[in-house]
N, C-alpha and C positions, 0 to 999 in steps of 0.2 A: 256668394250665391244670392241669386236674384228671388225672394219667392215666387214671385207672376212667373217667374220660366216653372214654374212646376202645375201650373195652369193646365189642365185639360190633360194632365198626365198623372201616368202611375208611380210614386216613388217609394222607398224604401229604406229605411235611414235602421244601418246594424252594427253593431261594435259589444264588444265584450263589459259585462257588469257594470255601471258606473263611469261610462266612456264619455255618455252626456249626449244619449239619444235626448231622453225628454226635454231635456232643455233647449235641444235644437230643435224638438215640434213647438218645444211653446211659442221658440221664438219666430218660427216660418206660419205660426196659427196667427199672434200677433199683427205680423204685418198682411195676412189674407183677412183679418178682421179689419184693417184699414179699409182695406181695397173691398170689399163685398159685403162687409157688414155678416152680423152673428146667428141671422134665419137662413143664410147660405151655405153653412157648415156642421156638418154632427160629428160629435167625440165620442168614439166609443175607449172608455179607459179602463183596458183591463189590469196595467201593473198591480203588483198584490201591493200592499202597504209595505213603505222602507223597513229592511229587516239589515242592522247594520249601517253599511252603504250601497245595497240590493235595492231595487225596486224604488217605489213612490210615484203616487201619481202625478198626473198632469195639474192638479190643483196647487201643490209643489212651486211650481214654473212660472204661474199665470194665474188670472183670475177666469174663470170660465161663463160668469156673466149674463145673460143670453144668448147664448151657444145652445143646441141641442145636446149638452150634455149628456151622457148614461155610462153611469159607474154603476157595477152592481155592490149590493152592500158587503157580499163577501167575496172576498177573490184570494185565492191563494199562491204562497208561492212552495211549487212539490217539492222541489230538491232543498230547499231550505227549511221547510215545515216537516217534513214527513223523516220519519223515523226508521222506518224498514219503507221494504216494496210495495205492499198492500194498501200505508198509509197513500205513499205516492201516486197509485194506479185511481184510489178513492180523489184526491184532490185535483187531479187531471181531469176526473169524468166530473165531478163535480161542476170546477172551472170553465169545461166546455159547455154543459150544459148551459150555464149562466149566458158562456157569450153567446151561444146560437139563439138565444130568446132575446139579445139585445141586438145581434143582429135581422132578428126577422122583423123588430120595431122598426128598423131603420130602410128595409126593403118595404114596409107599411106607410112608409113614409121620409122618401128618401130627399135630402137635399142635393145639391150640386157637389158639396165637397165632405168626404167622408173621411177622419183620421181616425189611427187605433194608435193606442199606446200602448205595448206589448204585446201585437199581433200572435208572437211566439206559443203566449197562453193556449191562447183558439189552436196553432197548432202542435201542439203539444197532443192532442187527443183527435185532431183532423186533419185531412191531407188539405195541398194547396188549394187543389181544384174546385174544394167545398167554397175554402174564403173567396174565389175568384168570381165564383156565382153570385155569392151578395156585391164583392166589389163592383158590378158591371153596372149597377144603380147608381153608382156617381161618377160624374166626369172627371171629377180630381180626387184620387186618391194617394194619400199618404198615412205612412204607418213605422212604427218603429218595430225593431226586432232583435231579441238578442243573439247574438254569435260571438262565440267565444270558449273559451275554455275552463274560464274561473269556476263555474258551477256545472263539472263535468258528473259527482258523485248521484247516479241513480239507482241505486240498491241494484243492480244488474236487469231492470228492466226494457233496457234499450231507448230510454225515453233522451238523452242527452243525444246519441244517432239519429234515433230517426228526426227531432229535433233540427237537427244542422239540417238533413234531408230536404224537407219540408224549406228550411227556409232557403235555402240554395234553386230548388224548385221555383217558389214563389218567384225569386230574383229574374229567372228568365222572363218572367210576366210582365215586371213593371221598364218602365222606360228608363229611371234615372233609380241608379244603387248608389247611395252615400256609405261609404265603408267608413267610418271613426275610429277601426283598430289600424288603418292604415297612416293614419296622421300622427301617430302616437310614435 
């Protein structure tokens, strides 16, 4: 895969736990950092901190450098941090909160290319239509998501359903879907 073919498009890169989303943003951020240089793109990196072989950010992968970076300092992961249902429902609405205020930065001040690392988080507590309203402020959007089944246990709150939902939704949106549980 070419990065410049994802140029002016929406994509979407999803695979189950540990498939090796982030490591294929770093390395499609990488070479758009060749080509555009690092005022032309913002990261928004919600994965919670590696729990296991779960999560970790984009800092992980890459150095972020002159990027418009924004991690917020706490981010979690619910089905793996949370204990019963209540914990879960509290680090969802938490998590969202965080990222709606990193994304209203980036609508305050939007570059041409806009990535998320763990898009799932934001929808975990929001519908697509919400992310697609910030996404419309960059020309190139790329984001990772997970799909899968490894972290299916959600104390019965339905958050693993609506979950796939939401990102199945999304997918109709963007132009180009990278599956990674399908190479496997």
């Amino acid at each position: 895969m070419n990065p410049e073919e994802l140029l002016g498009k929406r994509t979407l890169i999803i695979g189950e736990a540990g498939s090796g989303k982030t490591s294929l943003l770093a390395q499609v951020l990488q070479n758009l950092l060749t080509k555009l240089g690092p005022c032309s793109i913002t990261v928004i990196d919600l994965a919670p901190p590696r729990i296991m072989d779960v999560g970790g950010p984009l800092t992980e992968h890459m150095r972020v450098d002159g990027l418009h970076y924004k991690r917020p300092p706490n981010i979690y992961a619910p089905r793996l941090m949370a204990c019963n249902a209540e914990e879960l429902k509290k680090y969802v609405h938490s998590n969202l909160e965080t990222a709606k205020r990193l994304f209203n930065e980036f609508i305050q001040n939007p570059t041409p290319v806009l990535a998320v690392n763990d898009v799932t988080i934001f929808l975990h507590g929001a519908e697509a239509a919400e992310l697609l309203a910030y996404v419309e402020k960059a020309s190139t959007f790329i984001a990772t998501a997970y799909y899968g089944t490894r972290l299916a246990e959600d104390f019965g709150t339905g958050l693993t359903e609506s979950e796939k939902r939401r990102v199945e939704e999304l997918s109709k949106h963007v132009n180009i879907v990278i599956n990674l549980n399908s190479s496997r």
